[in-house]
N, C-alpha and C positions, 0 to 999 in steps of 0.2 A: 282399247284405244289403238287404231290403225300407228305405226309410226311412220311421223316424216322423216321419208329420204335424205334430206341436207344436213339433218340432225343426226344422224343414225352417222352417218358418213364422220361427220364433222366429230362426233364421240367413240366413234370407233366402235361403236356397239353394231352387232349382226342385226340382221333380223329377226330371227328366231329368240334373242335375250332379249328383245323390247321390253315385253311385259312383265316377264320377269324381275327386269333393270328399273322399271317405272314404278311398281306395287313396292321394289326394297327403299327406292328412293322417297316416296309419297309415306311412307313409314316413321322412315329416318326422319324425315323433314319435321314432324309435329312431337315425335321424340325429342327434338334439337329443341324445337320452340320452348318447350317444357324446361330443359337440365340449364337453355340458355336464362331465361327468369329466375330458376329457382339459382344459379350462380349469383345474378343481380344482385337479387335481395340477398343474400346470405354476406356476400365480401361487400355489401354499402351496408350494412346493416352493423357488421362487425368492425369495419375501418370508423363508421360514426360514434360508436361506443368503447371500441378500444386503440392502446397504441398501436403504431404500428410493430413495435416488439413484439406482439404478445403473436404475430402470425408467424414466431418461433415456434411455441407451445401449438397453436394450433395444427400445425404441417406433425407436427410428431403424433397427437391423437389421430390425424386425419390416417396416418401408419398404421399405429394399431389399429383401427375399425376396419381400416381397408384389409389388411389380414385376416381379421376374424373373418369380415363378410365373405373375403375369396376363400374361407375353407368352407364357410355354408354354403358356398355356391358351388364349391367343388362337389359335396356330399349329395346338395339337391341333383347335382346332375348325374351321379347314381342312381337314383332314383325315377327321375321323368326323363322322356323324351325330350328334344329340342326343341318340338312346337309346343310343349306345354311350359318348360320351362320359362321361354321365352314371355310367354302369356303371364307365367308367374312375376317374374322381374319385373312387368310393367306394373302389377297389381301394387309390390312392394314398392318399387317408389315413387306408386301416387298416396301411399298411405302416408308413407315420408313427409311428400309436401305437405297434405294433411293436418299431420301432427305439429308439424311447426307452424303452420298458418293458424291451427287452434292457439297454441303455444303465446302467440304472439298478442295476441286477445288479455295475454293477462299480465303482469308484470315481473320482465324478465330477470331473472339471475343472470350475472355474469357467465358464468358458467354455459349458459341458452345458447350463447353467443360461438362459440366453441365448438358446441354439438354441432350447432346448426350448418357452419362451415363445412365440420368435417361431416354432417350429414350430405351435404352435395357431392361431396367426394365418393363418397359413399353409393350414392344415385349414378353418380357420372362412373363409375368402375362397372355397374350390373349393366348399367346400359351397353360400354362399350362389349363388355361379356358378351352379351345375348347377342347382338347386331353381329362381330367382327368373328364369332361362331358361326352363327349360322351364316354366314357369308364366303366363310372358308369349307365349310360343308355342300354348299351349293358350286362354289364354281370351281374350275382347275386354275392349273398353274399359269396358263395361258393368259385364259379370264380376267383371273385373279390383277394381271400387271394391268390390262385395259380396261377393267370395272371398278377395283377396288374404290379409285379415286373418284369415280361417278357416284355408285351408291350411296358413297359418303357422302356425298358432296351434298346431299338433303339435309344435311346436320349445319351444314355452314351458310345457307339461305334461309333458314330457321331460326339459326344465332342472330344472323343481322336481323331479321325483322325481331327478333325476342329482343333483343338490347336495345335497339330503336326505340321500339313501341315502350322499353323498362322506361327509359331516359327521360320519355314525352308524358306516358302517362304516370311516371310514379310523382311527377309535379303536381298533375291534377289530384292524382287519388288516395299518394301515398303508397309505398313501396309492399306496405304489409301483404295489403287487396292485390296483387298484383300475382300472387299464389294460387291465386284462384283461377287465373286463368292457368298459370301452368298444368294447376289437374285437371282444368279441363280438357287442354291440350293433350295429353296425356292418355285419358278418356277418348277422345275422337281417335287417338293413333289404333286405337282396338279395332275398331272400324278397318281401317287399309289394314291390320296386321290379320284379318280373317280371310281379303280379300289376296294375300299373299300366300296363304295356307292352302288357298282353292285353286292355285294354280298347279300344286300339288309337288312343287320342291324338293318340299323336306320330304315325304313320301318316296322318291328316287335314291335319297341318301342315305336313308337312315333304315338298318338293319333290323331282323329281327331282334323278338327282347335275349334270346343267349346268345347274339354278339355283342348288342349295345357296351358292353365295356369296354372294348375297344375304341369305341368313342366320347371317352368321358375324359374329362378333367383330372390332371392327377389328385394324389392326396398331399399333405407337405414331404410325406414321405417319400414320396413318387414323384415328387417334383425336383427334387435335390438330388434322387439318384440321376433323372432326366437331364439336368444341368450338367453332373457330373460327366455322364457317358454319351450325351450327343451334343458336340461344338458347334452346328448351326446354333442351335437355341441356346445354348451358353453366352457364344457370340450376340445373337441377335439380341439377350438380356444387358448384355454390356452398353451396345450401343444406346439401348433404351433408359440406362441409368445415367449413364453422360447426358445422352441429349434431356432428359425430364427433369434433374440436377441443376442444368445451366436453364431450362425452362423458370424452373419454381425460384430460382436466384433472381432471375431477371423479373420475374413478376413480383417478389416481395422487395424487390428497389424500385420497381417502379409504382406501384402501388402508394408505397411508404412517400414517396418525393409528391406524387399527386393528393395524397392527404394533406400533407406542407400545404401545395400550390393555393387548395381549396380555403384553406385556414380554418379547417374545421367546421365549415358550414356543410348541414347537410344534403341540397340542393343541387350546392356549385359538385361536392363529390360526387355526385350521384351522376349529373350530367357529363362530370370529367370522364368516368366508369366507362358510362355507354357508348359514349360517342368515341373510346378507346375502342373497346370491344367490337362494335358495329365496324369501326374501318377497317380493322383487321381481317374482320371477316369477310369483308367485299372482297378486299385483292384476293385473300385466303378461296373464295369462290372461282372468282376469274382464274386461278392459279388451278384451281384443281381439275375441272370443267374445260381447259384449253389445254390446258400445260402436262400433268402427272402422267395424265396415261400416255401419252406418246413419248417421254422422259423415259419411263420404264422400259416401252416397247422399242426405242432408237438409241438411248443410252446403256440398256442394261441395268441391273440391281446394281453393282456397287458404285457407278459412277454419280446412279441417280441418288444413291443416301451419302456420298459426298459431297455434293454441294451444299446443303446447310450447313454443315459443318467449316469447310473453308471457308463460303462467305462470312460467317459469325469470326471464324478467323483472321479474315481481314479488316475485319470491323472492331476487333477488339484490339489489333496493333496501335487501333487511332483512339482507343479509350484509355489504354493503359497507359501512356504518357502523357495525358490530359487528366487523368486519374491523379498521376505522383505532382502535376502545376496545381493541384488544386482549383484547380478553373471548374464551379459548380456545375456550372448553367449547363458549359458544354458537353460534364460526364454525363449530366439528364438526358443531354437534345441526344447523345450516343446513346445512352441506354435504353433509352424511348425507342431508338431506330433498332436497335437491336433485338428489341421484347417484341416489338411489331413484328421484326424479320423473321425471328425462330416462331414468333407464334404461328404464322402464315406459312413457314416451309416446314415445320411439323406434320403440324396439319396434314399441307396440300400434297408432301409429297416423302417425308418421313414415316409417318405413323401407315399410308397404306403400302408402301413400298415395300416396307419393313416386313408387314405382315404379309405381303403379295410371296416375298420371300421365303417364308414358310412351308410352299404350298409342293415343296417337291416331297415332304414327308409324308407319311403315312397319316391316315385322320385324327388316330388317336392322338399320335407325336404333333401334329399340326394344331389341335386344339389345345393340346397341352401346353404348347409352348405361346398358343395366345394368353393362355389364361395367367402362366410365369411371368411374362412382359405387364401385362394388366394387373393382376392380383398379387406378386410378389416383387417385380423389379421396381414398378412404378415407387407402390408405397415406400420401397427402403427407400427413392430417391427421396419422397419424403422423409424418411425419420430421420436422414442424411442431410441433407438442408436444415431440418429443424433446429438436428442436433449441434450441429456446428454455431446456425445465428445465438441458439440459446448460450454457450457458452461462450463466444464474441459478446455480447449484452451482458453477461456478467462480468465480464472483466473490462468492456469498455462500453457501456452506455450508448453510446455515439455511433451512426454510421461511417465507417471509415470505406472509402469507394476505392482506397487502393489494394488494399487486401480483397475487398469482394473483386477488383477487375483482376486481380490474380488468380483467385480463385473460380472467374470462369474461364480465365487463360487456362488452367488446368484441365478444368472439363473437357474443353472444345480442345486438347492436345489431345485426352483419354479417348475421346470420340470419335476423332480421325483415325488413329491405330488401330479401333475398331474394328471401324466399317472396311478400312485396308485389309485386315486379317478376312474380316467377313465375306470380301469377294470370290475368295480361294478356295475358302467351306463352302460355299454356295455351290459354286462350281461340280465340286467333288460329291454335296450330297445330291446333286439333281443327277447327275450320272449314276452314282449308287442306288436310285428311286425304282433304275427300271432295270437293275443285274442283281444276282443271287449272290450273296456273299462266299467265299473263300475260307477253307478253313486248313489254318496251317499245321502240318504235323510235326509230332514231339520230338527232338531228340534224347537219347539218353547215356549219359556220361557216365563210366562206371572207373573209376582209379586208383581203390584202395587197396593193397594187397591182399587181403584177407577174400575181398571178392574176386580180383582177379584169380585167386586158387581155386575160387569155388567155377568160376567158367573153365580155366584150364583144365580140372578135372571134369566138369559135364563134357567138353571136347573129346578127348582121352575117351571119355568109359558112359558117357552116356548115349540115350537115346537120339538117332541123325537127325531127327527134327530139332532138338533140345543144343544138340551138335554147332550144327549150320545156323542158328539161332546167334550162338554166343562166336562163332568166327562172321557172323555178319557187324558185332559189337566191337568186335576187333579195331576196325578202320583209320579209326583216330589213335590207336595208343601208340607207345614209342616203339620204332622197330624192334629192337629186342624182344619186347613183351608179344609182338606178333609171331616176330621167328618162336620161340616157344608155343604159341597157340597155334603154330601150322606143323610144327613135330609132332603134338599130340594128336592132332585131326587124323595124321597120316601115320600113327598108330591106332588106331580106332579101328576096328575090324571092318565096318561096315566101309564099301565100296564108295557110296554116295559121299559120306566124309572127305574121303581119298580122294573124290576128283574135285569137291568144291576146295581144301585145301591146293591142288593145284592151279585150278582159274584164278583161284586169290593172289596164290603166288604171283602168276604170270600178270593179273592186273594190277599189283601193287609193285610190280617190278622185282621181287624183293632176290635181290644178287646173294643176298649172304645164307640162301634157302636153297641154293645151285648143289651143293654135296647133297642133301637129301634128298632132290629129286632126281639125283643120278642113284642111286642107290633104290629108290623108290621105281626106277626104269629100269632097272637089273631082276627087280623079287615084285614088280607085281604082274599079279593073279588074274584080273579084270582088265579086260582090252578097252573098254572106255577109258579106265584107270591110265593106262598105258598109251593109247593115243592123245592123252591128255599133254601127260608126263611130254612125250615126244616133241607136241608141239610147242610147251615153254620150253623146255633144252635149248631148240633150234632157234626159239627165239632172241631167248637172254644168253644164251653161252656157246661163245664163237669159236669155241674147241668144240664142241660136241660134235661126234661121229657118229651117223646115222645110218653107214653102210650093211653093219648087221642085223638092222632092221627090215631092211630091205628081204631079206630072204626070211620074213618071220612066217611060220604058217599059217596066221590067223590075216584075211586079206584087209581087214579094215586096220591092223596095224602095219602093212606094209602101205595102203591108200597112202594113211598119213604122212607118210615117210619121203613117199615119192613127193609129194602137195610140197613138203619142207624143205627137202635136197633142192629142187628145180627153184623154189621161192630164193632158197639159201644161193645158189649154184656155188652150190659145195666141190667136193674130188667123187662127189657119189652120181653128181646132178646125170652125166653120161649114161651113167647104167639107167639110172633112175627114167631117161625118158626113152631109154631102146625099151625099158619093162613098159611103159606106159604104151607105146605105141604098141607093143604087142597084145594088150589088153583092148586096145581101141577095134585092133582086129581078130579080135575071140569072138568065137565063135559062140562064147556066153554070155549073155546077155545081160548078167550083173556085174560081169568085169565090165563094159562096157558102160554100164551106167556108173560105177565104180568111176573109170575114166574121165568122162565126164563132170563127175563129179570134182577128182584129182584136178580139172583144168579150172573148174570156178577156184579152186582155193587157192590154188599157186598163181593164176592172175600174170600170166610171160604169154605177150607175144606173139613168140614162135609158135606158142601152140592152137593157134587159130586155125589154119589147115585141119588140125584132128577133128577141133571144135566143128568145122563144118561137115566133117564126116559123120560123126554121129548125130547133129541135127537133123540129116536127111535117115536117120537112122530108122528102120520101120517097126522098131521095139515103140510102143508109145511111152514105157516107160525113159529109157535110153531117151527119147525127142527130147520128153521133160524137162530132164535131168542137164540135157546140154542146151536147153535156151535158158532156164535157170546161171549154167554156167556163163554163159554170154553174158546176162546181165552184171556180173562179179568184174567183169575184164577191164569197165569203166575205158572204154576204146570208141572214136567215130567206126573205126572199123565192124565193132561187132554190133555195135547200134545200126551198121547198113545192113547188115545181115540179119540182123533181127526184123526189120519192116518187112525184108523178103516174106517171111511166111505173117504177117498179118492180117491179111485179109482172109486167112484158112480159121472160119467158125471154131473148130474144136480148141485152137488153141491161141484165138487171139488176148484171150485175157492176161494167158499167163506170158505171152508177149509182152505186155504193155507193164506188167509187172515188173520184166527185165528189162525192158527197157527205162522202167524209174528207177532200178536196181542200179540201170551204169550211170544213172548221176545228170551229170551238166556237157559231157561225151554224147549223151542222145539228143539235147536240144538242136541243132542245125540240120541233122539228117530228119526229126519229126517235126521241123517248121516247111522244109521242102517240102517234106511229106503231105503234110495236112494243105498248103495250097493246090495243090495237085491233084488232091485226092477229090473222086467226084460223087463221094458216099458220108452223105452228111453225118451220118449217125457216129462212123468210125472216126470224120473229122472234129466231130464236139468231144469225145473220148480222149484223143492226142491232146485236143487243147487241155481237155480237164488234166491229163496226164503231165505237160507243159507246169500246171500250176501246182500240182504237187511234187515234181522235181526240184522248182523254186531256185532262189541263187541270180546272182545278176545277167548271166546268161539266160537264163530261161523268161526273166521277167522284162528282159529287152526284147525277146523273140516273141511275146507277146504283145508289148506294145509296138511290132511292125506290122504285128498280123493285124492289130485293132484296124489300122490302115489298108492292109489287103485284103481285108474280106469283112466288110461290115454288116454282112446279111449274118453276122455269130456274134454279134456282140454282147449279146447276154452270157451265153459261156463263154467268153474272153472275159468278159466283168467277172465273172465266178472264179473264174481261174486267175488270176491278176490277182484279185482278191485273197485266196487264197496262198497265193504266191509272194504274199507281202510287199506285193508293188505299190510303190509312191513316185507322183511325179517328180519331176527336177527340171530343173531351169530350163532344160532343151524340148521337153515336151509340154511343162505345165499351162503353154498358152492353147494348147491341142485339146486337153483337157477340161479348160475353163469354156470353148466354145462350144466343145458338145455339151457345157450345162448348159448353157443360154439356148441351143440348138435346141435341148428337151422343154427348157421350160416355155421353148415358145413353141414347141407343138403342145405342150399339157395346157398351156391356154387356148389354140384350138378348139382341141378335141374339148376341153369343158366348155367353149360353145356351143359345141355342138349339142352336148349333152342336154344343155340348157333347152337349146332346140327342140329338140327329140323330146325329152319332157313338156314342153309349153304344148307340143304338137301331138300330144299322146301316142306318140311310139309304142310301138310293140316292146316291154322289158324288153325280150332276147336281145333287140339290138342295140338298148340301153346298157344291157349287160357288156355286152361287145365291147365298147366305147368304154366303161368303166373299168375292166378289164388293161385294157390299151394302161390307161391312165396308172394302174397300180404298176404296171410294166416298167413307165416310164419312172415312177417315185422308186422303183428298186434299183434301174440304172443311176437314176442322180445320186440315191445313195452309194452306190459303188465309187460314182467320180467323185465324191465329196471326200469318201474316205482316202481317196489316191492323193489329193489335193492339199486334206485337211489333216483331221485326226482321226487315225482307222478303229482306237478305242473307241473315241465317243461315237462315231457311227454305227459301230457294235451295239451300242447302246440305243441307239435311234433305230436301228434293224427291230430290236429284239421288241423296245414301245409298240412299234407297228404292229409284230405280229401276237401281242397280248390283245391290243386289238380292243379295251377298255378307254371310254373317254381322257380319263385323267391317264394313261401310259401314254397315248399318242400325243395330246400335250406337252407328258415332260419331252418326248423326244423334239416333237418342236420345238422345245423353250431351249435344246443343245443344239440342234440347228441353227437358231438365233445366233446363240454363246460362238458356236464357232467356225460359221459359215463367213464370208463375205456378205454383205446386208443386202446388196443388189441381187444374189443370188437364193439367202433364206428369206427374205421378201414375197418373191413370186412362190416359192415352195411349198412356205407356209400357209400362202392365199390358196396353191391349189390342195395339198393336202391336209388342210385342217378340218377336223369332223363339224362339217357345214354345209348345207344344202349348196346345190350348182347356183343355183339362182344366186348365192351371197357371194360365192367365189366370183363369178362371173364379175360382181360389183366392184369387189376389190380389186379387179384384174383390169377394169375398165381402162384407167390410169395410165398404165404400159402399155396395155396389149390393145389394141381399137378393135371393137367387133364386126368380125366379117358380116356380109353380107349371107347368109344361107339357105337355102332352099335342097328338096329332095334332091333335086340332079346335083346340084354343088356338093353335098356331101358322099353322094357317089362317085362322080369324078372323082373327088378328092381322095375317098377311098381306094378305090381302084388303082389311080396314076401315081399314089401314095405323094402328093405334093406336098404335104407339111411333114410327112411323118410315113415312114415303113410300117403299114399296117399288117397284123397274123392276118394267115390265109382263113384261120376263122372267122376273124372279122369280116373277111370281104366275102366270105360264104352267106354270114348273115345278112350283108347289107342286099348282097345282090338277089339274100329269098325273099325277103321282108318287102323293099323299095320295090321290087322290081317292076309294078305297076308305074309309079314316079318318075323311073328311069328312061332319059327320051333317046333315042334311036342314036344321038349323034356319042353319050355316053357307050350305049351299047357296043358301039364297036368295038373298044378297049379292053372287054372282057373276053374274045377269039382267043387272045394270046393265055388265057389261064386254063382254056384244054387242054395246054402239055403241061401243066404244073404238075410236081412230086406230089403234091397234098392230094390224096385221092378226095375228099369233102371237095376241096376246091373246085379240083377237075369236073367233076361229076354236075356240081352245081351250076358252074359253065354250062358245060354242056345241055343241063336242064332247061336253064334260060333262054339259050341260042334255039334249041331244041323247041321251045315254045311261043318263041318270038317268029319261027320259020312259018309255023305252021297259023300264027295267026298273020 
């Protein structure tokens, strides 16, 4: 069945889910008819024969059956597939009806009465099962907010005509017969449920048989560990025991007061029943059908499972003091308005909300926690209810309406804190849907003497690995206990010991360790040992004389010494740089790099002069050695001097190195740079360079370049990005209008697309165009995260590039959460997994459709008027079109013979080339 356009639009449904949406709805709908009869007869059948008390003791069996049956359905669904199961659950509760309409045939026990009740209950949990499963299995998270409430919504045009037709025909025929139609009902729904099966659904979802348990129902076992350890479905169980609690409250008072009303006639009851049920259901339709799904999609999940809640809230301030006056009539006319209210915002926008909720989890988790809400939370709100009126009845006979209106003051308290709590879980678990968990590392506290002796001695005498092991374990304990574990270290024969007790010293500061590594600088053996030793002295101990170091034979302990004196400007610093400069002009070639080296570590000034002497140095090793040092000096000075030799191939890397080496000193001399520079490749390099220096200097110097040079805007997004840039007040309006900038070219260019598709284009240059478009969703994701939240957009990054139906919805469903709606609106319209032709639909609204033809989209290409298109694109268009393309377009492309892009040029020139000759 073709769908209409006004309908589609007006329900929010694609195109592509029509049939889909029509076969789960035409399902539901004779399913409803069925569970809404067989409720009928069951609660007039049982109000006519017993009191109203006794639907204490019923709601509590209705508990226990509902248990057993959710563990048999949990088992079966170990067992079968979800298109057989579901086939099963219809079989089982038409045998149900069945049996009670036999039943009925003969003369009932009180007890009948009972069963038969909680057999509906019974029927209405396998129902919801099977439907609110495979419903969740079929759509995402998306979906799920704009369909839930449609698919349903066959269960509530069903209801009304089921209670109707109970109300009108159980006058003429008698309530019993009236089962008969339920199975039949029942029986037809097989029919559309095969015809659902063929459009092959379940088949897309559902895994081979050794993954299937992953998508199974837990066990009770598995359901409690689940409650336990995941808070969405904990939470979303909460909410479902409040709101079903204040549900079954409000229907066993209203119920019970319409039994009164009737005086026990069975007729006037029956009529009261239906004609209850029937209204309910109408708004309950209108409600879900207009209302639910654009609630979900404009309000969000927590605002939209708030309102039922508040309203009932508001509505019970004017019961409960009406409650304590004793004024009858009015508590009814209140709790009448109130049982209608929750029944109809349950329904319409509770029950699928709730579940729509679910759908950032994993399938298993997803179904599981349908099944906990349906098969374990519901029924406790049963046995919960039960349990309570039964012991109210025994102690006072009597309906007291002040204690019940307190009692659902209570609920609808518990209910709101909920769905409050609920929002926040939400949130947290739809972002966790699409990133890989984190796994924190152990620490280990060790403080008992008896172990500390046993690490002091592995220090001491054991093996360096076992060594450096237990002085890593160190860190935490009290200085004392360290100074002891660094004597031993630096007794330890082994070298490697000796120098990491040094670093330790020097990075824990530790001053009262200063005698033994002056002693430790007198006797040791190993010049790493010793240029260690050298460099904490000079740090931590402002006596330390470094001058007879100076003349030590070994050069990498005099390097040291000089690096320290000159750092220090000690009484040595003097000598210390006439030796250096004498090394800078040695005639060997490892003093020199040596040199060089001396001048990164000591980081003075003065020594820039040398520094440029041996940059021009023709040792390649010495060059290395002193652009490295450059980098250490954190100076605009040596940051100028370092671009000097950038453009020389052999060593522009290790340039750009040192230059991220000196910090937030190279931003301004590499923001001049790169405007200047007329070598694109070296200038995407600096920017990248720019976002990995980072810091507020660097992240300003790219958001001026965003402005001077917009032909880079993709690597300034990556480097920005990178660079942990966020707007702020002085540029944030800068940033909001290149979204609207992109999202009104991505509405374009998916005209175009549209186009080019209707018009059978060549792929390539559909591909072009599609292309463009993913360009564009990577850009707004970078502005979103400058704007918004750079987490959650990590997260919408990473959706996209899983690149699976259900990840790119959840990313869309955090775009929703925490975009501006005017901007995840168009977003979501242009990148949601949906043919152009739908996008287009949705786009209508905002964006008016151009007018387009061949030359239009050439031009437009070419002169780039909605949009800066790659020079691939305009390669494609201009090979593809170029029959289309009329003489007055042609001109425009002369100018792309001097382009860089050799494709480009070339392709120019082929066109010109053959427009000449014809």
């Amino acid at each position: 069945m073709k769908a209409n356009r006004f309908i589609t639009r007006t329900l929010l449904i694609r195109e592509n889910e029509w049939e889909l949406v029509n076969r789960l709805f035409t399902f539901e709908f004779f399913q409803g008819i069925s569970i809404a009869i067989f409720f009928y007869c069951s609660i007039s059948l049982f109000l006519e024969h017993l009191p109203t008390n006794a639907l204490a003791y019923a709601f509590i069996l209705s508990a226990v059956l509902l248990w057993i049956c959710g563990a048999v359905y949990s088992r079966l669904e170990h067992r079968f597939e979800t298109k057989h199961l579901i086939l099963m659950v219809v079989g089982i509760n038409a045998a149900l009806i069945l049996f009670f309409r036999i039943g009925l045939l003969f003369d009932e026990p009180v007890w009948f009465y009972y069963l038969m009740l909680a057999g509906f209950n019974v029927a209405y949990l396998l129902n919801n099962l099977e439907f609110w499963g495979s419903a969740a299995l079929i759509f995402d998270v998306r979906q799920s907010k704009r369909l839930f409430s449609i698919i349903s919504a066959g269960d509530i045009p069903a209801k009304l005509v089921g209670f109707l037709a109970s109300g009108f025909l159980g006058k003429l025929i008698g309530q019993e017969p009236l089962l008969w139609i339920a199975f039949g009902s029942l029986i037809v729904s097989i029919y559309f449920y095969r015809r659902l099966i063929a459009t092959g659904a379940f088949e897309k979802k559902e895994h081979k048989k050794e993954h299937e348990e992953e998508h199974m129902n837990p066990t009770a076992e598995g359901a409690l560990h689940l409650v336990r350890e995941n808070p969405l479905i904990r939470q979303a169980a909460l909410i479902s025991f409040f709101s079903y609690s204040a549900f079954i409250l409000l229907n066993f008072l209203f119920f019970g007061y319409v039994k009164e009303a009737s005086h026990n006639e069975s007729e006037n009851l029956a009529i009261y029943i239906a004609v209850f049920l029937a209204g309910s259901r109408a708004i309950t339709l209108l409600f879900k059908l207009m209302v639910t799904n654009r609630l979900a999609d404009n309000l969000g999940i927590r605002t939209s499972l708030l309102i039922t809640p508040i309203l009932l809230f508001a509505m019970s301030l004017i019961v409960l003091p009406a409650s304590m006056q004793n004024s009858l009539l009015t508590v009814f006319y209140a709790f009448a308005t109130i049982t209608i209210t929750i029944d109809v915002l349950r329904a319409a926008i509770q029950s699928p909300v709730l579940l729509a909720a679910m759908q950032p989890l994993p399938v298993h988790e997803r179904l599981s926690g349908h099944t906990i809400i349906k098969g374990i939370t519901d029924p406790f709100a049963f046995f919960f209810i039960g349990t309570l009126l039964a012991i109210f009845f025994f102690v006072y006979p009597e309906v007291d309406y002040r204690v019940m209106s307190l009692l659902l003051f209570v609920l609808i308290i518990g209910w709101i804190v909920s769905v409050l709590r609920f929002g926040r879980i939400y949130n947290q678990t739809l972002q966790k849907a699409i990133r890989d968990r984190s796994i924190q590392e152990r620490e280990i506290s060790i403080t008992d003497r008896e172990s500390l002796q046993i690490m002091q001695d592995k220090i001491a005498r054991g093996e360096p690995g076992e060594a450096v092991l237990a002085l890593n374990l160190a860190k935490d304990l009290p200085a004392e206990t360290r100074k002891e574990f660094l004597q031993s270290a630096v007794e330890n024969l082994s070298p490697f010991v000796q120098l990491k007790a040094v670093v330790l010293a020097r990075q824990w500061n530790m001053k009262e360790f200063l005698p033994n590594l002056r002693i430790l600088a007198s006797s040791a053996s190993d010049y790493q040992v010793l240029t260690a030793t050298i460099a904490a002295l000079s740090e931590m101990d402002e006596s330390f004389n470094s001058a007879t170091f100076l003349r030590h034979l070994n050069p990498d302990v005099v390097a040291a010494t000089i690096a320290q004196s000159i750092k220090r400007q000690d009484a040595s610093q003097s000598f210390a740089t006439e030796l250096l400069q004498s090394w800078v002009k040695s005639e060997d070639h490892s003093l020199r790099q040596k040199a060089a080296e001396i001048i990164g570590d000591a980081k003075s000034p003065p020594l820039l002069d040398m520094l440029r002497v041996l940059m021009n140095d023709s040792d390649v090793h010495v060059k290395e050695a002193a652009i490295l040092a450059a980098g250490k000096q954190k100076t605009m000075e040596a940051a100028a001097e370092l671009l000097g030799y950038i453009r020389f191939a052999p060593w522009q890397s290790k340039v750009i190195d040192a230059l991220q080496s000196n910090g937030a000193a190279s931003v301004q001399q590499v923001r001049q740079f790169i405007i200047t520079c007329d070598d694109e490749t070296l200038q995407k390099k600096l920017i990248l360079l720019l976002g990995r220096i980072g810091g507020k200097s660097a992240t300003d110097a790219l958001d001026m370049l965003a402005d001077e040079i917009p032909s880079m805007t993709d690597t300034l997004f990556r480097a920005m990005s990178h660079s942990g840039f966020t707007a702020d007040q002085h540029n944030n309006s800068k940033y909001l209008r290149m979204c609207r900038d992109y999202l009104n070219s991505g509405a374009y260019i998916a005209y175009i697309i549209r186009y080019l598709e209707n018009k059978k284009a060549d792929t390539t240059v559909i591909r072009a165009f599609e292309s463009e478009m993913q360009m564009l969703r990577d850009r707004l994701m970078y502005l979103f995260s400058f704007i918004y939240d750079r987490v959650s957009m990590a997260k919408v990054k990473a959706g996209f590039e899983l690149g699976s139906r259900e990840s790119i919805s959840n990313a869309l469903e955090i775009v929703s959460i925490t975009t501006a709606r005017e901007l995840s609106k168009d977003f979501i319209a242009l990148f949601e997994d949906t043919s152009y032709q739908q996008k287009c639909s949705l786009l209508e609204g905002t964006h008016p459709e151009p007018r387009l033809s061949e030359a239009v989209v050439a031009d437009e290409v070419f002169r780039d008027l909605h949009h800066q298109y790659h020079s691939w694109t305009k390669s494609v268009v201009m090979y593809f079109l170029n029959k289309d393309i009329p003489s007055t377009v042609k001109k425009s492309i002369g100018v792309f013979r001097f382009s860089k892009d050799p494709l480009l040029k070339q392709t120019a020139e082929w066109l010109i080339g053959k427009s000449t000759l014809a």
